[in-house]
Wavefront OBJ file of the C-alpha trace (Angstrom):
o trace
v 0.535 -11.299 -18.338
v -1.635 -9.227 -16.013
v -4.126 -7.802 -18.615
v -5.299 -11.381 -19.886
v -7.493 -11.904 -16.608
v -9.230 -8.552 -16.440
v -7.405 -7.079 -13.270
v -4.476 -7.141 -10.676
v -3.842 -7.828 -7.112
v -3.582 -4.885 -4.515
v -1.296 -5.054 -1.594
v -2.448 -2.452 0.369
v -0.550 -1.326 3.350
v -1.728 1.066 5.866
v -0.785 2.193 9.473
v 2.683 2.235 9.515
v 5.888 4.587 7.944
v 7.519 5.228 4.693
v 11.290 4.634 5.558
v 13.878 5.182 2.972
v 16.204 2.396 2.165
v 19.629 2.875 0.016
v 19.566 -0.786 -1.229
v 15.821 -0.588 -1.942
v 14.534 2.336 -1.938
v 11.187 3.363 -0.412
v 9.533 0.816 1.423
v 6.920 0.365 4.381
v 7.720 -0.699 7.335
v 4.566 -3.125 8.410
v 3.114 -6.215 6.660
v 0.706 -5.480 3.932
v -2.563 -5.180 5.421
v -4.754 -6.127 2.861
v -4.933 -7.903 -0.284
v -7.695 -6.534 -3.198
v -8.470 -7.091 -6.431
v -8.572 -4.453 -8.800
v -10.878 -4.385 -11.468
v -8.992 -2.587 -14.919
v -11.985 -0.311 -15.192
v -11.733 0.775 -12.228
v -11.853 4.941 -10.939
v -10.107 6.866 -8.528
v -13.608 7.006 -6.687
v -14.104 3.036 -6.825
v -10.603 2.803 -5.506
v -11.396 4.760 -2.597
v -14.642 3.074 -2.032
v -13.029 -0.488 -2.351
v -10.160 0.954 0.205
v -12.875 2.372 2.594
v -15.014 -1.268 2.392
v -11.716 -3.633 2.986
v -10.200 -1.455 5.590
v -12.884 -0.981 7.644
v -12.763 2.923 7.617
v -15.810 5.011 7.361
v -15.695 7.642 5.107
v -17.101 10.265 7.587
v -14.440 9.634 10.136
v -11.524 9.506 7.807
v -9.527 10.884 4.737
v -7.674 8.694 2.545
v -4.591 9.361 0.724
v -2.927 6.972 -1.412
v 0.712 6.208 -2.842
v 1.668 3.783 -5.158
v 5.486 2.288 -4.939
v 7.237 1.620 -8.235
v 10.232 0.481 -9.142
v 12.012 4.127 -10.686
v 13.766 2.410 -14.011
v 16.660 5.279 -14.281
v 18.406 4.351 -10.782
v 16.955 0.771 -10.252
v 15.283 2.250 -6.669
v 11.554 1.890 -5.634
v 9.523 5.462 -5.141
v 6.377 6.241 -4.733
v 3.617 8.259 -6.522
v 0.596 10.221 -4.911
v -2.747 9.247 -6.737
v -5.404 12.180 -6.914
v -7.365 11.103 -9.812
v -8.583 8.686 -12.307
v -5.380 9.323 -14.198
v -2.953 8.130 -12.000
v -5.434 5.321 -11.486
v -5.316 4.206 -15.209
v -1.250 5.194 -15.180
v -0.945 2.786 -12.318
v -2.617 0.316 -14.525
v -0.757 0.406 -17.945
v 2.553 0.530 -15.976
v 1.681 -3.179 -14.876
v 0.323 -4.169 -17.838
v 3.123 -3.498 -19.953
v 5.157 -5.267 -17.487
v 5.937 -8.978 -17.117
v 8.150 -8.616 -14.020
v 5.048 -7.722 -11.723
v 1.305 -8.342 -11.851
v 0.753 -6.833 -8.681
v 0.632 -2.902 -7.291
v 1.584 -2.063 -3.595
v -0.526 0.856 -2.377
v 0.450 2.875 0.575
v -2.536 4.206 2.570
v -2.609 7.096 4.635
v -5.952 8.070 7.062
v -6.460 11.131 8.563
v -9.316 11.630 10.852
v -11.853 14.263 9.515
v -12.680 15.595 13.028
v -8.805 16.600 13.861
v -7.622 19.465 11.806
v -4.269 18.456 11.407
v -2.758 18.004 8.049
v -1.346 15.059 6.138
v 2.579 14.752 6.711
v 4.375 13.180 3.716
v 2.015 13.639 0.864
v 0.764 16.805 1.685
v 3.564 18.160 1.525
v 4.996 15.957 -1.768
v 1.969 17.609 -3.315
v 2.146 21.294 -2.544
v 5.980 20.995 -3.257
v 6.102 18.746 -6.219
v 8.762 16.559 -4.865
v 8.740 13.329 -5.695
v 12.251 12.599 -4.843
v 13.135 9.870 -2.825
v 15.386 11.769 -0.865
v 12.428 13.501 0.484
v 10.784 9.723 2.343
v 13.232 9.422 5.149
v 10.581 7.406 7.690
v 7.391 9.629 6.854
v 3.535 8.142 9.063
v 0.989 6.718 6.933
l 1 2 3 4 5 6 7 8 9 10 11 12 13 14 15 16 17 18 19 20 21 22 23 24 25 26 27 28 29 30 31 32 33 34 35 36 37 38 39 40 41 42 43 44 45 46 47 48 49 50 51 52 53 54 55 56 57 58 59 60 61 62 63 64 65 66 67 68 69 70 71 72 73 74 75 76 77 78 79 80 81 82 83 84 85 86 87 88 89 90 91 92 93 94 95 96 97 98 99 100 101 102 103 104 105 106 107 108 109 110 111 112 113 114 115 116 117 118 119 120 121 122 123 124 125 126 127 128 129 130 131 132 133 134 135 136 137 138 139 140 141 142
């Protein structure tokens, strides 16, 4: 089980789309990217830090938003959930470690340049509408 060693693996994926599957559910449509370990004490903040430092991303040249896919246990389909703080952080956590099916999170990241002021697409908008539906990921840039 995933909370006798202290912390789980991150697959981090980044540069590529959300696309909706009906067999599946929400998936990404590149190769993860990344693999990190993630501490259980970890914050929101050291979680973007650790995301900046293994992606290569400076943090003056780029915003980063981040997703995590889990399997939805009502219709057996895999959605994902915005993180904006050290709640969602520890949620991500306990929802692994109460699990024996998967010691492992996938994390979708999304950059946006700081010097363009366009906005985020699909979490942006998940946010300011509060839809978390899957319905709502049909092939969505990260």
């Amino acid at each position: 089980m995933a909370s006798q060693c202290g912390f789980i693996w991150g697959w981090v994926y980044c540069d590529g789309n959300i696309i909706m599957d009906d067999v599946e559910g929400v998936k990404y449509d590149r190769k993860m990217t990344r693999l990190v370990k993630l501490e259980f004490n970890l914050r929101f903040e050291g979680l973007l830090n650790l995301l900046y430092a293994k992606l290569w991303m400076d943090d003056t040249l780029y915003k980063l938003n981040i997703c995590r896919r889990f399997l939805n246990p009502s219709t057996n389909l895999y959605e994902i959930a915005p993180m904006f703080d050290d709640d969602d952080v520890q949620y991500m956590f306990e929802s692994v470690d109460y699990s024996s099916l998967r010691n492992y999170v996938e994390l979708y990241v999304e950059k946006i340049s700081t010097s363009s002021k366009q906005h985020s697409n699909a979490m942006v908008e998940m946010s300011k509408s509060g839809d978390r539906s899957s319905s709502s990921y049909s092939s969505k840039k990260l």
